[in-house]
C-alpha positions in Angstrom: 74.8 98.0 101.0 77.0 98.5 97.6 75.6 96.5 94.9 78.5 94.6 93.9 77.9 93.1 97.0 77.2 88.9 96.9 75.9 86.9 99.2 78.1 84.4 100.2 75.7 81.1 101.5 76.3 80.3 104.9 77.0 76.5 103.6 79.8 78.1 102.2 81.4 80.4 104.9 84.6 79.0 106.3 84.5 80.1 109.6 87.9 80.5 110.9 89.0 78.4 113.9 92.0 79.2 116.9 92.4 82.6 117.9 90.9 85.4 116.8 93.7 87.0 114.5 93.0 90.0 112.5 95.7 91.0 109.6 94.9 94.8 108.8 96.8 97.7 106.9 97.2 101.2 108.2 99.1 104.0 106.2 101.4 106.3 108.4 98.7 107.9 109.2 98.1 105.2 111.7 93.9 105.6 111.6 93.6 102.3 111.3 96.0 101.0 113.1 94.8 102.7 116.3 91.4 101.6 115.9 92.7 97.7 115.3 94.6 98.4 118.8 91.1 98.8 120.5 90.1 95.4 119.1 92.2 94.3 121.6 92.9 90.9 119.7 96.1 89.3 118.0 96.9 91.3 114.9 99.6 91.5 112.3 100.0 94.8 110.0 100.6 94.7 106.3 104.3 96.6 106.0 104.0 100.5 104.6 106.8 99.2 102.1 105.3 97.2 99.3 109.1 95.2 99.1 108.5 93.8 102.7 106.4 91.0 102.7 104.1 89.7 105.3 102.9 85.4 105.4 100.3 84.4 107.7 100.3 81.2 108.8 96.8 81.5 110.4 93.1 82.0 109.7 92.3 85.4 109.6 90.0 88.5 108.9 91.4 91.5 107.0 90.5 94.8 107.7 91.4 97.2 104.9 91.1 100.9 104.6 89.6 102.2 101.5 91.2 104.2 99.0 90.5 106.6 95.9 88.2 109.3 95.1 84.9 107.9 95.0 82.3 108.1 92.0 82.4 105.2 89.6 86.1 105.0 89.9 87.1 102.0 91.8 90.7 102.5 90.6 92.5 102.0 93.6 90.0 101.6 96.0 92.3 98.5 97.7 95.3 99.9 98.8 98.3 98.4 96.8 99.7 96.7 100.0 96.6 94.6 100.3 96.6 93.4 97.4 100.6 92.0 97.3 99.2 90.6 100.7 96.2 89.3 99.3 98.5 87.9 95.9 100.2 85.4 98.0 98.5 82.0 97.5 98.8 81.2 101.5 97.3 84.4 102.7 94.7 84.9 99.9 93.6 81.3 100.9 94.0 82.0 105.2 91.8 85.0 104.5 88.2 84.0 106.3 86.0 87.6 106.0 86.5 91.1 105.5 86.2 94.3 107.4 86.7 98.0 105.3 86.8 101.7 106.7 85.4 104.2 104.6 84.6 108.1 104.1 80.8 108.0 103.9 81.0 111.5 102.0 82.3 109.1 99.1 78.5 107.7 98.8 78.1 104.5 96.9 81.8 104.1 97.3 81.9 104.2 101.0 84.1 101.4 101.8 84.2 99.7 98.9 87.2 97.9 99.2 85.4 95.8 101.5 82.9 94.6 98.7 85.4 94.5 96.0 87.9 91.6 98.4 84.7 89.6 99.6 83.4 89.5 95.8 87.1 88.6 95.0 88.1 85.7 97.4 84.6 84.7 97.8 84.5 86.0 101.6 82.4 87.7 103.7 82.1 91.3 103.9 81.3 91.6 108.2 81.4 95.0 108.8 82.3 99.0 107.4 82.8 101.4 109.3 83.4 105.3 109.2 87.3 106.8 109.2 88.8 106.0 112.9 85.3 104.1 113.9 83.2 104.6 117.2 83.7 103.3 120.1 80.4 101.4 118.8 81.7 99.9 116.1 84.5 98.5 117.9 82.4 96.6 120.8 80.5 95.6 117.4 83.0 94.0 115.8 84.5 92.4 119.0 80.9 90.5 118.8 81.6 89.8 115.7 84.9 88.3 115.6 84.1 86.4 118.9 80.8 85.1 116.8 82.3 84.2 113.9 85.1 82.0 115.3 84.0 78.2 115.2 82.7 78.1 119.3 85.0 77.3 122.0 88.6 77.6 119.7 89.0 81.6 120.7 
């Protein structure tokens, strides 16, 4: 676990309620996208163009790839997309948890810009995983979207 990590108290934790809805970005490269496809649940992507805008009207989870070289550089690390997403008071304040992909030859890095949104909206980090994931880590965060919804609203 990074070390910039927090803790976020469970008394704290909005958990989101209504369907499961993920928001994620994917460059053309479309890694992430596929593996958001497998989720299998309601999604919206974050437009390649950073002049096209995307509102959510909906409690969501964001899953983010992670960007930049690694080491102590963090420049970067959120994709700039993300973060015209995230700037908009509605979906900044919508946003319920975080989920980051991540090169694990980065080290320390390894997606960080899953630690570095949690720390900044005060959210919880639920999950990194590895470029286009496993088919593992997708039954695993199906359990975890389907725990973290409030009960009986997916």
């Amino acid at each position: 676990m990074h070390s910039d990590v927090i803790r976020v108290s469970r008394e704290k934790i909005l958990k989101p309620m209504g369907e499961i809805i993920v928001v994620y970005f994917s460059s053309p490269s479309n890694n992430t996208h596929r593996f958001i496809q497998k989720l299998e649940f309601e999604n919206y992507r974050i437009p390649w163009e950073i002049d096209e805008e995307l509102i959510v009207n909906k409690e969501f989870v964001i899953v983010t790839p992670t960007y930049g070289g690694g080491g102590s550089d963090l420049t970067g690390a959120v994709p700039k997309q993300v973060i015209k997403f995230l700037n908009n008071y509605q979906n900044r304040n919508l946003c319920r948890g975080v989920i980051a992909s991540g090169n694990t030859n980065f080290g320390d890095t390894f997606a960080i810009a899953g630690p570095i949104i949690s720390k900044k909206l005060n959210v919880p980090l639920l999950y990194q995983f590895e470029l286009l994931g496993t088919e593992n880590d997708v039954q695993t965060i199906k359990e975890i979207l389907e725990n973290f919804w409030e009960e009986g609203v997916k």
